[in-house]
C-alpha positions in Angstrom: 122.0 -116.6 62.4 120.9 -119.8 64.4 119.5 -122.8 63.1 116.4 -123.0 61.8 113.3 -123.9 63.4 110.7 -126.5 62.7 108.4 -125.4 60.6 104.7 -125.7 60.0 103.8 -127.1 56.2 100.9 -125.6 54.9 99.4 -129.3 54.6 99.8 -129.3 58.3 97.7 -126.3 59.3 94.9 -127.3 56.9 95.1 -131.0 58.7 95.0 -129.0 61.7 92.2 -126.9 61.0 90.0 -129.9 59.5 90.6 -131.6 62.9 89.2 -128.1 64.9 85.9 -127.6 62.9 85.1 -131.6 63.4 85.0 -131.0 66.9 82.0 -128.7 66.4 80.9 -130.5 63.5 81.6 -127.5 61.3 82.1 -127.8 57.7 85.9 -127.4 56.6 86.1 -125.0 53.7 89.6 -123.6 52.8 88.3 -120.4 51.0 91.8 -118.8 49.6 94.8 -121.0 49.1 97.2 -118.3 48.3 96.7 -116.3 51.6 97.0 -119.0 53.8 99.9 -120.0 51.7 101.4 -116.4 52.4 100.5 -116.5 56.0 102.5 -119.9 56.5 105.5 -118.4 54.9 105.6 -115.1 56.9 107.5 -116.5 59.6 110.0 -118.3 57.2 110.1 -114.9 55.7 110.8 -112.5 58.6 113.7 -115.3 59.3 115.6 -115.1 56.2 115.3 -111.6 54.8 115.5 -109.8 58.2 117.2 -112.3 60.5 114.6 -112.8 63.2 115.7 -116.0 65.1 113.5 -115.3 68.3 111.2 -118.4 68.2 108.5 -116.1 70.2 108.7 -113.6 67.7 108.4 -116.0 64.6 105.4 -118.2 66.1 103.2 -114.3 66.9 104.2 -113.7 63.4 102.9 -116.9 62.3 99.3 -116.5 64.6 99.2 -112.8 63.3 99.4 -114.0 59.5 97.1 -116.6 59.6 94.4 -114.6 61.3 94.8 -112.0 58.8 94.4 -114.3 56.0 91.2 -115.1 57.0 91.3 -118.8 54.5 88.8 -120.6 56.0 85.1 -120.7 56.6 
């Protein structure tokens, strides 16, 4: 197994989507916590338990997630 990558904090993609919706003046509401939570982990996940160390792989796992979790307003 290689090393591990950077990853994203959850605190990060909430920052991240705060900064997105202020561009449109949108109101920032994180709806459910847990899923987004899940959805951050999935990558980290997929890494560990099943030894995926493609970085291309682990970020369209990451996009995938955190579209499904649908968190935010």
């Amino acid at each position: 197994m290689s090393a591990q990558p950077g990853w994203i904090e959850l605190s990060e993609v909430i920052a991240l989507n705060r900064a997105a919706v202020a561009i449109t003046e949108e109101k920032h509401l994180l709806t459910n916590p847990v899923t987004l939570e899940s959805a951050v982990m999935s990558p980290r996940n997929l890494f560990h338990y099943e030894n995926e160390d493609d970085i291309g792989v682990l970020g369209c796992r990451l996009i995938v997630a955190l579209s499904r979790a649908h968190a935010f307003i």
